[in-house]
N, C-alpha and C positions, 0 to 999 in steps of 0.2 A: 504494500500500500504506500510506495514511497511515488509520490507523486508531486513533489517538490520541483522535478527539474522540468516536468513538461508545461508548456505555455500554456495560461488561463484560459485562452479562446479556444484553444483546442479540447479541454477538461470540459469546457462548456458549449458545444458545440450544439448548431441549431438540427434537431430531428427531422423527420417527415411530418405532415401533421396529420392525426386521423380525422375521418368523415365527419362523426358526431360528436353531438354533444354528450360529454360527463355527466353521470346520474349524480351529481354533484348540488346542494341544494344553492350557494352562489351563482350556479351556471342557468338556473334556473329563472333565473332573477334578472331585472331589464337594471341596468345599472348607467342610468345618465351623466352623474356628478362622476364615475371611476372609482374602482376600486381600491380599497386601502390596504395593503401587504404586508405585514410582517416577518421579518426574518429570523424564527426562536434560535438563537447562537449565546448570548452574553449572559451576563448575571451579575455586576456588581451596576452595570449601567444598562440601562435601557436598550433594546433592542431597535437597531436599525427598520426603518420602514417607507417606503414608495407608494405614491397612488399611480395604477396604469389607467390608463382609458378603456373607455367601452371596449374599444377593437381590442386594443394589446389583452383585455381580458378575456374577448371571444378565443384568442388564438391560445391561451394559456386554456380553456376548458375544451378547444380541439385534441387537446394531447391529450385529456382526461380520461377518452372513452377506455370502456374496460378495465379501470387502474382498480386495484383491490386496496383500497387505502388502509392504514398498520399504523398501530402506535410504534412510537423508537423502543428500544430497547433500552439507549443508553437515558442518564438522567440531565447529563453537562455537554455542553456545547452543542453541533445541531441538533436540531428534533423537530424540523419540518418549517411548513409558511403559517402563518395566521391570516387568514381572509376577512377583513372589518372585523376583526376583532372575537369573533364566535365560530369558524370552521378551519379546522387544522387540514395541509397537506402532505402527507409525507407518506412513503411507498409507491409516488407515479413519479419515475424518476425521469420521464422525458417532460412534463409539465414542473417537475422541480428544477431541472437545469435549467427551464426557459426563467423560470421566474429568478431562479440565484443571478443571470444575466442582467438583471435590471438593477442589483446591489452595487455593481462594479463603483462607480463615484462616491458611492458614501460607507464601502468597506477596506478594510487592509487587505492588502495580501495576504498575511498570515490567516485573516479569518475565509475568503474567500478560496483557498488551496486547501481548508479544512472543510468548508463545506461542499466543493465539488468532489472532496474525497471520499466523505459519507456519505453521499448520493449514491456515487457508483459503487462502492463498497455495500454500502443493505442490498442493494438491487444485485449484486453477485449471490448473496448467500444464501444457498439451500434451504432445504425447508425445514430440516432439525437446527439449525441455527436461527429462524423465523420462528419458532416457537414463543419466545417471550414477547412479540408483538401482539400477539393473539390476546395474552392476559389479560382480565377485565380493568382496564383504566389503571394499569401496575401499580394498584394503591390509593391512586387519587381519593384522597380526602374529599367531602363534600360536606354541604351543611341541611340539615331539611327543616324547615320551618325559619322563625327568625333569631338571627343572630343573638346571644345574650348582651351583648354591648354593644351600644351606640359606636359605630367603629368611624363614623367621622367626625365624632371630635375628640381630636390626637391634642397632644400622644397618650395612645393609651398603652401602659408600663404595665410589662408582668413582674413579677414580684423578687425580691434581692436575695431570699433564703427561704425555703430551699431552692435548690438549681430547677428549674422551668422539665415539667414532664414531656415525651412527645403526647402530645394531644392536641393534633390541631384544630380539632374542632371545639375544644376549650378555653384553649390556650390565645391568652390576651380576646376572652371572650367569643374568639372565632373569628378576630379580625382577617387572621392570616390567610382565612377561606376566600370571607366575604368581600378583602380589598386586598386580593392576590396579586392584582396587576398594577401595586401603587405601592409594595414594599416588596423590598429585593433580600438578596442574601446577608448584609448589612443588619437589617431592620430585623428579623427572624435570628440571624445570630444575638444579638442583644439584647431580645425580647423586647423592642418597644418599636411598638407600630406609629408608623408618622404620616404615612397614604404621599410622602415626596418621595421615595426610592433612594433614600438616604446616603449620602455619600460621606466616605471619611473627612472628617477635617474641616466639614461646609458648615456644621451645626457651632463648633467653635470660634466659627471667622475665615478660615485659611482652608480651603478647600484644598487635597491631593492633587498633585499636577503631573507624573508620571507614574503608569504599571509597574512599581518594583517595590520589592520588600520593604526594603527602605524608607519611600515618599510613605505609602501606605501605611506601613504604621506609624510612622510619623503623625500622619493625620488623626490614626487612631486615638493613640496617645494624648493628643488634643482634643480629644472627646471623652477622657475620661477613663478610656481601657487603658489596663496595666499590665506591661512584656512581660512573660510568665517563661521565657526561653523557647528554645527548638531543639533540645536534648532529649526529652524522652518524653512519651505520653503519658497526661498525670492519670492516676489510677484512682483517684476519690477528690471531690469537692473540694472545693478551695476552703477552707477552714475561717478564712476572714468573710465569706457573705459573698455571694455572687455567681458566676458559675464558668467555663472556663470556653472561651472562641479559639478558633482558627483558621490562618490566615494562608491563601493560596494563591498563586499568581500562573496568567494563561501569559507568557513571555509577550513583552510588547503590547499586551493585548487585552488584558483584563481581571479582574481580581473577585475572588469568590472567599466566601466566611461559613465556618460550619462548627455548629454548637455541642457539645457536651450536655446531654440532658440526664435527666435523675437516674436516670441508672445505669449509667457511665455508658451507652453508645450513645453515637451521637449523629444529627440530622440537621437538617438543611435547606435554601429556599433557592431554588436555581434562577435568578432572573425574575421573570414577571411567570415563571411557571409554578406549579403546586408544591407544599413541600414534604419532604422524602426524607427517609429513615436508611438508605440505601446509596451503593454507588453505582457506577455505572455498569458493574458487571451483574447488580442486582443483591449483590452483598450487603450484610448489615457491618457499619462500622465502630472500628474498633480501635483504629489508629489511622488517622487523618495523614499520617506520612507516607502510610503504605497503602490506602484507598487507591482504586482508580477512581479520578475526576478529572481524567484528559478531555483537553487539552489544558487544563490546568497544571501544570506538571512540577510548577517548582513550588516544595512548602516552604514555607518562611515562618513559621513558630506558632506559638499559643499565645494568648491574653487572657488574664481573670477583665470580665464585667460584671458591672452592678446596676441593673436599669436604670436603677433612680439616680444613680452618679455621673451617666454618658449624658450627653448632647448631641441629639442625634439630627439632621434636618437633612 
């Protein structure tokens, strides 16, 4: 899967287009204003997003017919398109290249050589390896009836002792459910919901200004969290109140936070997606150094937090 040395355009290369239209419920749909696209990749920032036009969007639901659409597998980095906001695309891998072609101007390199890579990579893999696609919603938390907390008006702060349980349908009242696309891996690491997608360093004054261990916790640090090292993974609760983060960096490209909850695994908010007790191979975690959450790849350490002590914005 080393696909670094071949040209972007040829990774992304335009298909044949089929006849009909995708039993797709968007395609179905008379769409005047154009459609709004997202690209699910990031997690510490907001996910890149395009509107195409009527047309560009007919020709993306030509390529649709027949696609057997699949959740991902993995939990970090890609995991398909978002169409306005409510229909996922991922498993029609000639209507996903078309649409990763329209990212070019507002992504990197680095991210877009990772996403033409998982495109043709799922779309190789047999059918015993498609099996984890099939699972009902791998988890997805959901909420039925109404939320126990008014979750817009932030911040709403989960508690400083004991360390925050997985319970996301409890936890800071179910906010994390109800305003899933308004707090990021940041906000869910720290337990306190803000619905701005929190960024290191922004809540103190001095917002982070490059992807590296370094700026990033820097930022951190000025919100309150406190360096706890990168030597070993703690085995029990911080004893002073609070409960223990950690910080991972996608090189060049983006920075992901995954929490230690009460019973020492620990969980996580990928971006504007749901959040997860698991890594990308589907494992429960145990040590955040030796997880997979590629493209994430470099750890950079632990911090004790205390909701009520961060600054989070």
């Amino acid at each position: 899967r080393d696909m670094a040395a071949m040209p972007i355009p040829l990774l992304l290369m335009i298909v044949t287009f089929a006849a009909a239209f995708a039993d797709f419920p968007p395609c179905q749909e008379v769409h005047k204003n154009g459609v709004e696209v997202e690209l699910n990749v990031l997690s510490g920032t907001r996910d890149p997003s395009v509107v195409l036009t009527a047309s560009e969007w007919t020709e993306v639901c030509d390529l649709m017919d027949n696609c057997e659409m699949r959740r991902p597998c993995r939990v970090m980095g890609y995991t398909g398109f978002r169409i306005d906001g409510l229909h996922d695309i991922y498993g029609c891998r000639d209507a996903e290249l078309k649409l990763a072609s329209k990212f070019f101007t507002n992504i990197s390199e680095e991210v877009a050589l990772h996403v033409a890579e998982e495109i043709i990579f799922s779309d190789q893999m047999d059918e015993e390896s498609q099996q984890c696609f099939r699972s009902e919603k791998n988890g997805v938390p959901t909420i039925v009836g109404e939320p126990q907390t008014n979750c817009k008006e932030t911040p709403v702060v989960g508690p400083d002792s004991p360390a925050p349980e997985y319970s996301p349908k409890s936890d800071d009242g179910g906010c994390f459910i109800t305003e899933q696309r308004h707090n990021n891996c940041y906000n869910y690491g720290n337990d306190v919901v803000t619905n701005t997608f929190a960024q290191p360093g922004r809540g103190s004054g001095e917002k982070w200004k490059a992807n590296t261990c370094e700026d990033v916790r820097a930022a951190a640090e000025r919100d309150g969290l406190v360096w706890h090292g990168n030597d070993a993974v703690p085995t029990a609760q911080p004893e002073e109140g609070g409960h223990f983060v950690a910080l991972l960096i996608w090189p060049k490209t983006n920075f992901h936070w995954i929490r230690m909850d009460r019973d020492l695994f620990w969980s996580h908010k990928p971006g504007q997606t749901a959040v997860r007790n698991v890594d990308n191979t589907g494992s429960k975690i145990t040590d955040p150094s030796k997880s997979d959450f590629s493209p994430w790849t470099q750890f950079c350490g632990y911090f004790r937090t205390v909701p009520s002590n961060t600054t989070l914005n």
